[in-house]
Every structure is written in structure tokens, then in C-alpha cells.
C-alpha positions in Angstrom: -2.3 -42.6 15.1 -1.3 -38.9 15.0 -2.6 -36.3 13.3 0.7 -36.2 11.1 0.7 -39.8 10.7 -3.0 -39.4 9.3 -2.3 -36.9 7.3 0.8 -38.6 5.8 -1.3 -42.0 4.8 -3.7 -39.8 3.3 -1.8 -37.7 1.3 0.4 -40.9 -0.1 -2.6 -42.8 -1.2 -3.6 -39.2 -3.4 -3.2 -41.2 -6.9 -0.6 -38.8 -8.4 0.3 -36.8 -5.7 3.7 -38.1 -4.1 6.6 -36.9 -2.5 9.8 -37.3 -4.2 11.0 -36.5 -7.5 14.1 -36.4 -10.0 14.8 -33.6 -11.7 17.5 -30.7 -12.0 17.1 -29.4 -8.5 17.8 -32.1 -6.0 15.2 -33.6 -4.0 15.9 -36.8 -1.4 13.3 -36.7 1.2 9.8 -34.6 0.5 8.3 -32.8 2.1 11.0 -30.8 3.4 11.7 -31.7 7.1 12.7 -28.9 9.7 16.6 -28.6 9.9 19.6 -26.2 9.9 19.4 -23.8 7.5 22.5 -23.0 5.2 23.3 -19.8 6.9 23.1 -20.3 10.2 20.9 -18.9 13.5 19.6 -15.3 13.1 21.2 -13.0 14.9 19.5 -10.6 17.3 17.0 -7.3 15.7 19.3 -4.9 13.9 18.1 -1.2 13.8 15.6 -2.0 11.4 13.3 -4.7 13.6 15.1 -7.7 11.0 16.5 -10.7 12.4 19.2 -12.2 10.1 21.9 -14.8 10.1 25.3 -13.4 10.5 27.4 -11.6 7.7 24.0 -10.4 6.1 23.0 -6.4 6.5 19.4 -5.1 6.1 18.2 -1.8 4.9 14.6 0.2 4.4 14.7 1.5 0.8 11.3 2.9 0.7 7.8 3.7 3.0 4.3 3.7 2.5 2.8 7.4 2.4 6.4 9.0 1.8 8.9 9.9 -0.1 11.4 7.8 -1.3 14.9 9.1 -0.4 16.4 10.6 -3.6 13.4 10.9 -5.4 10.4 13.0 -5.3 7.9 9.9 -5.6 5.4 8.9 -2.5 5.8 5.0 -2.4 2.4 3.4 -2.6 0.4 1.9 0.7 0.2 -1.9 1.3 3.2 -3.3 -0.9 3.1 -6.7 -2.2 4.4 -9.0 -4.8 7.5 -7.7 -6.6 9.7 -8.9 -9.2 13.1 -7.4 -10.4 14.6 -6.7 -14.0 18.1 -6.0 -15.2 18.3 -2.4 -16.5 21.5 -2.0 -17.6 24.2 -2.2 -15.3 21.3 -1.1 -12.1 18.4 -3.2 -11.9 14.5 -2.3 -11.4 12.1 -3.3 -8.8 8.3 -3.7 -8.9 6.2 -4.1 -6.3 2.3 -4.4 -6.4 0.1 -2.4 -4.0 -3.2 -4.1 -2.1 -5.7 -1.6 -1.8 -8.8 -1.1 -3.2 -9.7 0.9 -4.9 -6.3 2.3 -6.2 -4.6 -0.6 -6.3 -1.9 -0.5 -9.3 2.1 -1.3 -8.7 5.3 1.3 -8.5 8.8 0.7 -9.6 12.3 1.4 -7.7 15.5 2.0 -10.3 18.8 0.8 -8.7 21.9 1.9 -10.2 25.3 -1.0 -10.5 25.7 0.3 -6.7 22.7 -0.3 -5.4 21.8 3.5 -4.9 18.3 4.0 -5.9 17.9 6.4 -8.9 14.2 6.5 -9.7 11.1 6.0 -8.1 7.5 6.0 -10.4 4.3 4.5 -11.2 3.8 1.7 -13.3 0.2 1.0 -13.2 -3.1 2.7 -11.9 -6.8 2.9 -11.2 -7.4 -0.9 -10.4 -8.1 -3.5 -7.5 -6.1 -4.8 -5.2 -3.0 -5.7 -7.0 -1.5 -8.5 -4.8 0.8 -11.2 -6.2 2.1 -11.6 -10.3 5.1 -12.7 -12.0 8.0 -11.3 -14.3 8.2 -12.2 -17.7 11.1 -13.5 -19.6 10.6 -10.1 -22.3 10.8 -7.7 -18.7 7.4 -7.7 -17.9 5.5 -7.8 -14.7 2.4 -9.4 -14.6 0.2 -7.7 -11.7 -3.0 -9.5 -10.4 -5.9 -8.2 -9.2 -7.3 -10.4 -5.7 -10.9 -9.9 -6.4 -14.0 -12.0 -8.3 -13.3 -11.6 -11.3 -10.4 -9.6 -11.2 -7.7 -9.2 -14.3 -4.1 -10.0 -14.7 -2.0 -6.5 -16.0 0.5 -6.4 -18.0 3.1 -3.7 -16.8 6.3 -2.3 -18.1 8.8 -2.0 -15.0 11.6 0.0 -17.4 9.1 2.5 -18.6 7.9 4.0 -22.0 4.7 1.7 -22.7 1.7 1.9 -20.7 -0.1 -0.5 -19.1 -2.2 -3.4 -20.8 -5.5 -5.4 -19.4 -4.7 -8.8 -20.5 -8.4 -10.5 -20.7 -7.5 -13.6 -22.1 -5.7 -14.9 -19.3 -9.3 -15.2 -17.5 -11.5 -13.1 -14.7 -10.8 -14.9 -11.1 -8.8 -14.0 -8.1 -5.8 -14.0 -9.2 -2.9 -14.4 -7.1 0.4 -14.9 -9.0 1.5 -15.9 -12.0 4.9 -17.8 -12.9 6.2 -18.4 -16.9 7.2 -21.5 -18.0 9.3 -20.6 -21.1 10.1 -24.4 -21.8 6.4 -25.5 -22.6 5.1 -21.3 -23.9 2.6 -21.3 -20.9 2.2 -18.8 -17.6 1.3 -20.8 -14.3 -1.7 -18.5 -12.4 -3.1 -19.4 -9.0 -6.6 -18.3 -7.6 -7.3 -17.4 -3.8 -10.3 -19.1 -2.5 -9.9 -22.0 -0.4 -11.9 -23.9 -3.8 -9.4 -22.4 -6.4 -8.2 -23.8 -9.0 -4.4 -24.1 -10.4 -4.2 -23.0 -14.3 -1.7 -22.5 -17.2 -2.2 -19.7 -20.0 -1.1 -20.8 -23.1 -0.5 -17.4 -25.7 -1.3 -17.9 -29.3 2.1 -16.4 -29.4 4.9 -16.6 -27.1 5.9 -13.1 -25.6 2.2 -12.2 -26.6 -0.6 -11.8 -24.6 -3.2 -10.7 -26.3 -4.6 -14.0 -26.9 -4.5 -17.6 -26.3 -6.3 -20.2 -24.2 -6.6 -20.4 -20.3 -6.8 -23.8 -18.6 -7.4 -25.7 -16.0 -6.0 -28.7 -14.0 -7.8 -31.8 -13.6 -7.7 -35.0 -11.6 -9.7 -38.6 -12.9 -8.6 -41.6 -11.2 -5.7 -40.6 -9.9 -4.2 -39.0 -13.5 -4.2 -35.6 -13.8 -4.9 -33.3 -17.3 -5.1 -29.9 -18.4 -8.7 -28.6 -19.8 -9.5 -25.5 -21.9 -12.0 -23.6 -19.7 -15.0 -22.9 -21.7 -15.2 -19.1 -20.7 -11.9 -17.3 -19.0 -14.3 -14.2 -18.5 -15.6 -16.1 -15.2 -19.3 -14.9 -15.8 -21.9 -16.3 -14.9 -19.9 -19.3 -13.8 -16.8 -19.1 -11.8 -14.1 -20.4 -14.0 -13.3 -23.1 -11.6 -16.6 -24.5 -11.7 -16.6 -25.0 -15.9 -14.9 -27.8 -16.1 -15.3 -31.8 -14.0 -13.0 -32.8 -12.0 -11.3 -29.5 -11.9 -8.7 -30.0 -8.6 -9.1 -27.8 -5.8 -7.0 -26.0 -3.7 -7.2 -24.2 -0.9 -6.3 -20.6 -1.1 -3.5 -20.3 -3.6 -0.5 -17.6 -3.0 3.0 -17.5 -4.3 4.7 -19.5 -7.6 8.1 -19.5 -8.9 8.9 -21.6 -12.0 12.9 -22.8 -12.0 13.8 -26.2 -13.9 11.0 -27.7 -15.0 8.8 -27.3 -11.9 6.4 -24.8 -10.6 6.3 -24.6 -7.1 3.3 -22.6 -5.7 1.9 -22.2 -2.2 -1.7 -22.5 -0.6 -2.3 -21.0 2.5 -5.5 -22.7 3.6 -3.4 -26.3 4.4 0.0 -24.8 4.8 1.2 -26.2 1.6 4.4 -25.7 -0.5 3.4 -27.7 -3.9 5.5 -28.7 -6.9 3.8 -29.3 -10.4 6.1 -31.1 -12.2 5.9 -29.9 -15.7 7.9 -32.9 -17.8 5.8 -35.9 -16.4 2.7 -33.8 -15.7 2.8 -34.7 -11.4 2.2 -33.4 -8.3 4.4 -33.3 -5.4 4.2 -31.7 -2.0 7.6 -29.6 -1.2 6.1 -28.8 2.3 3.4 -29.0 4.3 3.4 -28.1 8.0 1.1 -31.0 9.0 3.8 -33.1 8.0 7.0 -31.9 9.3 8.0 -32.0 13.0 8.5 -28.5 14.5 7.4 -26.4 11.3 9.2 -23.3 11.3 6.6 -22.1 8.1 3.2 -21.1 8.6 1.2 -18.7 7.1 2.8 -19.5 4.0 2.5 -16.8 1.1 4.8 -15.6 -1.9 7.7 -17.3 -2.7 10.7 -17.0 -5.1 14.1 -18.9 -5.7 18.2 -18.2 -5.8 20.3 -19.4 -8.1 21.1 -22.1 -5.7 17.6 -23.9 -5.8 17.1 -22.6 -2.3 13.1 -21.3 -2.2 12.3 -18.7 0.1 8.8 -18.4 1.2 7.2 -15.3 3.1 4.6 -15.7 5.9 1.6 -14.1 6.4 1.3 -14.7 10.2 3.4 -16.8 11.4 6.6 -14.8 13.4 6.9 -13.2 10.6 9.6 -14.8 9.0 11.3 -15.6 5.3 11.8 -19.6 5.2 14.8 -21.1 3.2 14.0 -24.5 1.7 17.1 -26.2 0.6 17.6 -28.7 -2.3 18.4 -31.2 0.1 14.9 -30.8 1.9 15.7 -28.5 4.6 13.2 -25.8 5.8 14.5 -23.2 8.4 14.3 -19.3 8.8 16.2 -17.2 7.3 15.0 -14.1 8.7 12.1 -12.7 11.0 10.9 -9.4 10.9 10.4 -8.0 14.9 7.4 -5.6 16.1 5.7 -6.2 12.6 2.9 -8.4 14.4 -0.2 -6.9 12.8 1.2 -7.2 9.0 2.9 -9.8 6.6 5.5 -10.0 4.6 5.3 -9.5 1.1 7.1 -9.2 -2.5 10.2 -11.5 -2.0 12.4 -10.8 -5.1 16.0 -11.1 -5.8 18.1 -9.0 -7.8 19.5 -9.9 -11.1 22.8 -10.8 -9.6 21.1 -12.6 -6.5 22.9 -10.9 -3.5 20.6 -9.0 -3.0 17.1 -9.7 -1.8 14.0 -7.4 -1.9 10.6 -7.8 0.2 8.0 -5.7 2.3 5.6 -5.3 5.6 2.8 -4.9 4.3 1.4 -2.7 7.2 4.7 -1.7 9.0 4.6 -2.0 12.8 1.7 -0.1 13.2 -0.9 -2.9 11.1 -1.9 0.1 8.7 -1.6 -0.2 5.0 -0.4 3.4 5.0 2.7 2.7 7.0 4.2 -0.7 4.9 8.0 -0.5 5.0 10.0 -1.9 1.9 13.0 -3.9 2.7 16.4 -4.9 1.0 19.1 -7.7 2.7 22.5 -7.7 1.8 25.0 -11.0 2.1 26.4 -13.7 1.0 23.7 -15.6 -0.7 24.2 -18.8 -2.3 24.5 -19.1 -5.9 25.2 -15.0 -6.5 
């Protein structure tokens, strides 16, 4: 039997893990299969080093280690996860910064136009910011990528500092998606024995306080369980509680109609928690899909359409599309970036436009990360 074939018998016989699902956004054949994507072939390098499918533009909005163009701010070395928030008729975007120590995220103002206005530093002095999450009351959750590390609360439109959100437990964090239909924030953890957990505030909207926990698996059913102590110390929080299910190296999560999708790099995995029947599904999984265009897989977001797009770290260096319908193709590859990943996929409020970074540029340094936006006719904007 092949090694997909294998893999396939093993992962159907996974008690509640499956492969198909009903909900809002359309699902016939799980995991997605390699196909056409919506938008066509990419089209030959433009003068940036992207690759995109025709009647879509690129642009560089910012660079690690200098200035951004109309501003007097130095953009921050090794961008990563981003979000964006509607500031009045322009729009805001955050992106995190992977260094340590340092660390912390920065902000780019937009105008209606798309002209950027503003340029400024929206959190400092900590480790290794890599991944997060918006909120729905224009936050953005930044998360430290060490043992033990914290999740920030951050304030992309300015005029409140930054806040340490404890509660929401000491791990390596990776991202963090909200679930405003059950009051509860999603959080990965990158270690190839992590752990997938929800945050539930005392509060909606509040932070402060509440109760971090952890997903389990008995006999095939899984369960949520209040982990004993979110400050990690002296046990790991993913070793508090039995039959805690383990994951290999969690990345990116996007929450969108009743399901949080979320990514582990370790197996190649996109994964899709079904929140209203409490199951597990896999979206993707290279193993399992003929030709995969997606490896390396890493953050991911949505569009309005229920397309996902998921960033690679490694790979070609691509953004992979994942239709409704189950489709997984590029929908654009970065050239002479070979020595970085890409990073931060975020759309605009109006979703035609989307945002993302190189980490470390064409020259692999964290100094020299470029900052990206594409311009086209997305689906759903």
C-alpha cells in the first residue's frame, strides 16, 4: 500500500477525527485535493520578485532596517504575523517582529487610498513576537514563541499601551484566533507535542481573567479541560492534564463560521475544529493529496469568499488558496526569497487588498525582511 494510502486508513480510523463536514462554508471532498485555483496560473516575477495570477499588482510598503516611505519610522527586523483594523475610512496594519530580544510589533496607517499615513510602534521590550490574532474590539493579540512566553495585548489605532495578559497561560505561543459565538480565543503552541487550547474571559472583550484550557481525546470523543496552572511552571501546561491531544508544531488559525482552522507544520497539516459539534477534521494534509502544492505550511487567514490562504515557510515560497469546494493551488510565489518565509497574511477590511511579509528578504537576514501588499480582484471584496 502507499504511503498515502497508509496514511489515509490511519487517519480515518482516528475516532473523531474525519474528513468532511456540513456547515456554512462548503465542504464536499476533505482534505483538499490539488486543482485549479480560482484565479488562474501565476504569471511570470514582476519587479518585485512576486509571482501572481493575472489582473493582480504587487507592491513593497515597507523594509526591515529602514524607513518607511512617508514616514520617519524604521520598520522593525523579521516581520511576522499581522492582522488589519478599520480606522475610519483608511485601515491599520500590524505586524509582529521575531527577534529576540526586542521582539514587540509595529503598525502601518493606510488612508481610504491606500497611501500609507503613519508608521509606529505598538509594542516593545519582549521575545519573539511571532504569530497572534485580532480581536473583534480592534485588538491585536501578539505572541511570544518561547517556553513560557506571554500573549500581549496591543492597541493597533494607538492611545493605550500595551497589556501582559497572564491568564491566557505561559507556553509558546503561536497564534491566537476569537471565537465570538462561544466568548473563547483559539491559541496554538509550537512544539511538535503542543497542545490546541481555548481561553475563555470572565468577561467577553476582557482579558484580564478567565480560564485557559485544553483539548482532550478519550476513546475517540474529544473534551475541553481547565488546565490546573496557565503559568506553565514547573509543568509544561500541556503536560497537566490526561489525554491532552498532541500536535505537532502548531502555526497559523483563523476562526470564520463556526470553525477554527489552524495549521501544524510538523505533519503538513491544515486542521478544522469544528466548534458546534465539538470535531476534528483535516482541511489538508500533504501526505494525503496528490502533487501537494503546500508545504511548509504556516499562518493562514481567510476572504470573504471562504477561500483560506496559507503561507509557507519553505516550500517555493508561495501563498496557497484553498477553496470551499476543496481546491488547494498557489496563488502566488515569492522569487529569490529562498533563505526566508513568508509571514503575516492579512487582508484589508474591504478584502482587495492583501498584506504579508519575507521574513528575511532575499538576502536570509532578519534585518532585510520586505513587507508586501497585492492588489486585484479578490473574491468576495
Amino acid at each position: 500500500m502507499e504511503r498515502r494510502n497508509v496514511l489515509r486508513a490511519a487517519v480515518v480510523g482516528a475516532g473523531s477525527v474525519a474528513f468532511g463536514f456540513t456547515m456554512t462554508r462548503p465542504s464536499f471532498a476533505y482534505p483538499a485535493q490539488t486543482g485549479t485555483g480560482p484565479y488562474g496560473a501565476l504569471q511570470a516575477a514582476d519587479a518585485n520578485g512576486v509571482r501572481l495570477p493575472a489582473g493582480f499588482t504587487s507592491r513593497v510598503v515597507a523594509r526591515s532596517s529602514q524607513t518607511v516611505p512617508g514616514t520617519s519610522y524604521t520598520w522593525h527586523s523579521a516581520p511576522d504575523g499581522g492582522a488589519c483594523f478599520a480606522d475610519g475610512t483608511g485601515w491599520v496594519y500590524t505586524s509582529n517582529s521575531e527577534i529576540n530580544p526586542g521582539g514587540g510589533a509595529s503598525a502601518l496607517r493606510f488612508n481610504a487610498s491606500g497611501t500609507v499615513t503613519g508608521a509606529y510602534r505598538i509594542l516593545s521590550n519582549t521575545r519573539t513576537n511571532c504569530a497572534g490574532g485580532a480581536t473583534p474590539w480592534q485588538t491585536w493579540l501578539s505572541c511570544e514563541e518561547v517556553d513560557r512566553g506571554y500573549v500581549y495585548e496591543t492597541y493597533p489605532l494607538g492611545g493605550t499601551a500595551a497589556v501582559q495578559r497572564a491568564a491566557m497561560g505561559r507556553f509558546k505561543h503561536e497564534a491566537a484566533a476569537c471565537d465570538p459565538d462561544r466568548g473563547v480565543i483559539y491559541l496554538t503552541e509550537d512544539v511538535s507535542d503542543g497542545a490546541f487550547y481555548r481561553f475563555r474571559p470572565t468577561t467577553w472583550g476582557d482579558l484580564s481573567s478567565g480560564t485557559l484550557q485544553v483539548l482532550t481525546e478519550s476513546g475517540g470523543a474529544l473534551a475541553w479541560a481547565t488546565v490546573p496552572d496557565p503559568d506553565g511552571s514547573p509543568t509544561a501546561t500541556r503536560n497537566q492534564v490526561a489525554n491532552t491531544k498532541r500536535f505537532n508544531g502548531g502555526e497559523g488559525c483563523h476562526y470564520a463560521d463556526d470553525v477554527c482552522f489552524f495549521t501544524t507544520k510538523g505533519d503538513n497539516r491544515v486542521w478544522a475544529y469544528h466548534a458546534a459539534d465539538n470535531t476534528l477534521h483535516i482541511a489538508y494534509d500533504d501526505a494525503l493529496t496528490a502533487n501537494p502544492p503546500l508545504t511548509g505550511v504556516d499562518n493562514i487567514t481567510g476572504s470573504g469568499s471562504g477561500d483560506l490562504f496559507v503561507a509557507e515557510d519553505g516550500g517555493n515560497l508561495e501563498i496557497c488558496i484553498i477553496t470551499p469546494d476543496d481546491v488547494v493551488a498557489p496563488f502566488l510565489r515569492l522569487s529569490g526569497h529562498g533563505s526566508s518565509e513568508i509571514t503575516g497574511p492579512a487582508f484589508n477590511p474591504a478584502g482587495d487588498r492583501l498584506y504579508f511579509s519575507s521574513q528575511r528578504g532575499t538576502s536570509g537576514s532578519s534585518s532585510a525582511g520586505v513587507t508586501f501588499e497585492v492588489t486585484g480582484p479578490f473574491r468576495g471584496a
